[in-house]
C-alpha distance (Angstrom), angle and dihedral (degrees) to the residues before:
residue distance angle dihedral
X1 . . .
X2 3.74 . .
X3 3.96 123.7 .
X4 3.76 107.9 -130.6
X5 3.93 87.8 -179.7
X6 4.24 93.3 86.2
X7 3.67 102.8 103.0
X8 3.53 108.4 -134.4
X9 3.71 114.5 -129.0
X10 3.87 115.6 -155.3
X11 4.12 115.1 -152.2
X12 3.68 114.1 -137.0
X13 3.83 111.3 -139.7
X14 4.18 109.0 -150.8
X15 3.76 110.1 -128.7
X16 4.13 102.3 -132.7
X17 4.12 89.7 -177.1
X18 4.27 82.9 67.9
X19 3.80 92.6 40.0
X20 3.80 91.2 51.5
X21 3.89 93.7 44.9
X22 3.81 88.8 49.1
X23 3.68 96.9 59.7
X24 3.57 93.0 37.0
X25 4.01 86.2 61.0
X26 3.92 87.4 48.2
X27 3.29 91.5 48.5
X28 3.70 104.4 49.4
X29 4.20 85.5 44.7
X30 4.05 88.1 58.6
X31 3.91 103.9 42.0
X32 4.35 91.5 33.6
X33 3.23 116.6 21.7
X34 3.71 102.4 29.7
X35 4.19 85.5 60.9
X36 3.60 91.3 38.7
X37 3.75 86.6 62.6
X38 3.44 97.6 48.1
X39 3.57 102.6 46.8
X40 4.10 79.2 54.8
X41 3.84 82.1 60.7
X42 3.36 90.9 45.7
X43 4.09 91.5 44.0
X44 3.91 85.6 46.7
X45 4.18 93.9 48.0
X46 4.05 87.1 51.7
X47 3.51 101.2 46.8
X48 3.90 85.5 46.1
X49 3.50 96.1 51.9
X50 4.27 95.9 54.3
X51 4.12 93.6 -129.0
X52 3.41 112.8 115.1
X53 4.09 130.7 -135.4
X54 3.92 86.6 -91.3
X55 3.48 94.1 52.1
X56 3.54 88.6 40.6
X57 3.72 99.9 56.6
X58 4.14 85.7 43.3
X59 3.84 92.0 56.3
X60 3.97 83.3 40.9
X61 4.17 89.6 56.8
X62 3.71 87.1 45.8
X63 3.63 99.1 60.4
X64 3.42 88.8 40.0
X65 3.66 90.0 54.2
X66 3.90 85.1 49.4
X67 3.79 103.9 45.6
X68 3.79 85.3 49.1
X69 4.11 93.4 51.7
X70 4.00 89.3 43.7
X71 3.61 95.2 50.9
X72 3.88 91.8 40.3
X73 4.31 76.7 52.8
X74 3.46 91.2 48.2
X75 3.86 95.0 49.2
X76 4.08 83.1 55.6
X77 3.60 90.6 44.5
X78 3.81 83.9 50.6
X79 3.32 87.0 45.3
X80 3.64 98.5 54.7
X81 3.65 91.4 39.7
X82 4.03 91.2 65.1
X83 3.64 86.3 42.8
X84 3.54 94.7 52.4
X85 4.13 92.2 39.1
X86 4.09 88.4 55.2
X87 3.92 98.2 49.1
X88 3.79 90.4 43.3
X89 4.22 85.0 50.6
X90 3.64 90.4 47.6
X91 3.84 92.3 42.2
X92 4.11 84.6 51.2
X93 3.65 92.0 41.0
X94 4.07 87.4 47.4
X95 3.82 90.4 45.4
X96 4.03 91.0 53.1
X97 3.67 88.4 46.6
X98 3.49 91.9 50.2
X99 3.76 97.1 55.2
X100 3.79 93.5 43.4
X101 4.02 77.7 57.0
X102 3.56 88.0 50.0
X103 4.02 102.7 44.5
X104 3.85 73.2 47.7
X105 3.62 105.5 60.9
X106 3.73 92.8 34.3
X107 3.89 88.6 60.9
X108 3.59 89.4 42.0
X109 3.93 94.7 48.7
X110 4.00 90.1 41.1
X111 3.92 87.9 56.3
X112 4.02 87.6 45.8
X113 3.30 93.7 52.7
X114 3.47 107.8 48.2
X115 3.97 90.9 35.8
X116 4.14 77.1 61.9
X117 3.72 93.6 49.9
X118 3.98 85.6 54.0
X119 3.37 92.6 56.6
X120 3.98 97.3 40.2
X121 3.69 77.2 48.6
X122 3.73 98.4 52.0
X123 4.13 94.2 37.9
X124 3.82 83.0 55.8
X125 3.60 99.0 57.8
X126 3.92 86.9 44.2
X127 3.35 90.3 54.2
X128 3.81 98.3 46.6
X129 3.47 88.5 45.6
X130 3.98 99.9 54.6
X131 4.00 80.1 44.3
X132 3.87 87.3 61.0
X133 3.53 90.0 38.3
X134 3.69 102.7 55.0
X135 3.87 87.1 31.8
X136 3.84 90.4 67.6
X137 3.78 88.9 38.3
X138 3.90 86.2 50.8
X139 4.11 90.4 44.0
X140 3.97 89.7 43.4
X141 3.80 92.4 47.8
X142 3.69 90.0 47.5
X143 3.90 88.1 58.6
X144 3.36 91.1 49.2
X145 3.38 98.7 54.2
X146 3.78 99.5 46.5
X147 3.48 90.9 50.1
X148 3.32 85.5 49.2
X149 3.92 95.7 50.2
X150 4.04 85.7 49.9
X151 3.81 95.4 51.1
X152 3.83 87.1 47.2
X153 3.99 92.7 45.2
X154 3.97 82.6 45.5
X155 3.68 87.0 51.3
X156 3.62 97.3 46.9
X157 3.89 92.4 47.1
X158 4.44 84.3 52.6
X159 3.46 82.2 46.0
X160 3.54 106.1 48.7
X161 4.13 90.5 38.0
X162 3.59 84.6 51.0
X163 3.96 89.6 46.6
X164 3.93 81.3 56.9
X165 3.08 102.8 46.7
X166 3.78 91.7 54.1
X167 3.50 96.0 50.7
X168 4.09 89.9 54.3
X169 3.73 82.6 47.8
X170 3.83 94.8 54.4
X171 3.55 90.3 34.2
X172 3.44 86.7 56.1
X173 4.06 96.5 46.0
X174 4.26 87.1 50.0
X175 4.01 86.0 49.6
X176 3.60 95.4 52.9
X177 4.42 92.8 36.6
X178 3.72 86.3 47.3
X179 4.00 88.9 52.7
X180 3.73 84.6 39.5
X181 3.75 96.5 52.5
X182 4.07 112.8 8.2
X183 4.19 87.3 50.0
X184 3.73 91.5 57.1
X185 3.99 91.0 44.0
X186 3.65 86.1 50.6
X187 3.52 87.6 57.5
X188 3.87 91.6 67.8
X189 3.84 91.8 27.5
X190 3.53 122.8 40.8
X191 3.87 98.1 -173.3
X192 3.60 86.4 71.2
X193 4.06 97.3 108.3
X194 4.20 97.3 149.4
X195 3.76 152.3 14.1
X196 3.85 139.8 -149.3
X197 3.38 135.2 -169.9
X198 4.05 108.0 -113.5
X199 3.98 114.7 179.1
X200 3.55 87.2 -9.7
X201 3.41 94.7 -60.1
X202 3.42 132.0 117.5
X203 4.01 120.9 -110.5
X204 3.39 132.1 -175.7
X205 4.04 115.3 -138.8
X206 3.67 133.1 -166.5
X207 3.78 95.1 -159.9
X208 4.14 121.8 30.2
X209 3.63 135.2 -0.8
X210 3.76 121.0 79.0
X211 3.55 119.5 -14.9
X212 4.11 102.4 -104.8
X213 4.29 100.7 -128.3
X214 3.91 103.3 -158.4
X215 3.53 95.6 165.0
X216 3.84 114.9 117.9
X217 4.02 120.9 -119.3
C-alpha cells in the first residue's frame, strides 16, 4: 500500500540565462539610453535658447576661461588670506610677548624702586644719626670749651691778682731797700730825693723816680 500523505516538494531551478539578460537590459538603459535622453534635454535646451553649437562651445570656452581666472583669484585670495592669518598670529604672538615684557618690567621697576626707597630710607637714618652724633659731639665740645674759657678766665684773674700782689710785694721790698739804702745816702747827700730800680738794681736819684719816704712810722 502506498502513502499518499508525503507532501511532495517541487525544487525550483533559477534560470541564470534570464537573470543575465535582465541586467544586461538595465544596464544598457543606464550607460545608453539614460545619456541619450539627456543630451535630448540638452539638444531641446539649445535649440530653445536660439544660440547655436558654435556659440555654444564659445560661451563654453569663456566660462572656462573665467572659472580658471576666478580660481587662479581665489588661490591669491587664499594666498593672501594665509599671509594675512600669519602676520596677524605673529602680531598676536608679538602683542602677548610684549605684555609678558611689560608685566615684566613693571615687576622689575616696582622691585627697583622700592629697593631704592630702602636705601634712601636707610641713608636717611645714617645721616640723621651722624647728625645726632656729631650734634652731641658739637654740644659736648661746646661745654668743654666754655668751661674751659671760665677756668682760663679764672686762671687769668689768679694770675693777674697774683701779678698784683707781687708787684705790691716788690714794691714793698724796693720801699723798704730804698729806706734801707737811699735814707743812709741821704744822710751824706741831701739832694738825694728818689730811687729807681735800673737793671734790677737799686739806684739812688736826686731828680725823678720814686719819691724816697725816710720818715719813720
Amino acid at each position: 500500500m502506498v502513502d499518499t500523505n508525503i507532501p511532495a516538494v517541487a525544487k525550483r531551478k533559477v534560470n541564470w540565462t534570464k537573470v543575465l539578460l535582465v541586467v544586461l537590459i538595465v544596464m544598457v538603459g543606464v550607460f545608453i539610453i539614460g545619456p541619450g535622453i539627456m543630451g535630448y534635454g540638452v539638444y531641446l535646451q539649445i535649440k530653445d535658447s536660439n544660440y547655436t553649437v558654435t556659440e555654444l562651445g564659445k560661451n563654453i570656452n569663456s566660462l572656462e576661461q573665467k572659472l580658471e581666472v576666478t580660481q587662479q583669484n581665489l588661490s591669491l585670495q587664499n594666498a593672501f588670506n594665509s599671509n594675512v592669518m600669519g602676520l596677524i598670529q605673529k602680531n598676536n604672538d608679538d602683542l602677548v610677548s610684549c605684555k609678558t615684557d611689560k608685566s615684566k618690567l613693571e615687576a622689575e621697576s616696582k622691585y627697583a624702586a622700592d629697593l631704592c626707597d630702602e636705601k634712601i630710607k636707610g641713608f636717611q637714618q645714617e645721616l640723621d644719626a651722624t647728625k645726632a652724633k656729631q650734634a652731641e659731639q658739637a654740644t659736648a665740645q661746646t661745654t668743654a670749651t666754655q668751661q674751659a674759657a671760665t677756668q682760663c678766665s679764672v686762671d687769668l684773674s689768679k694770675t693777674l691778682q697774683q701779678l698784683v700782689d707781687t708787684q705790691q710785694q716788690l714794691g714793698s721790698l724796693v720801699q723798704n731797700m730804698a729806706r734801707n739804702i737811699c735814707c743812709k745816702q741821704k744822710v751824706d747827700n741831701s739832694n738825694i730825693k728818689g730811687y729807681s730800680v735800673v737793671n734790677n738794681k737799686l739806684v739812688c736819684l736826686e731828680e725823678g723816680g720814686t719819691t724816697l719816704n725816710c720818715a719813720l712810722g
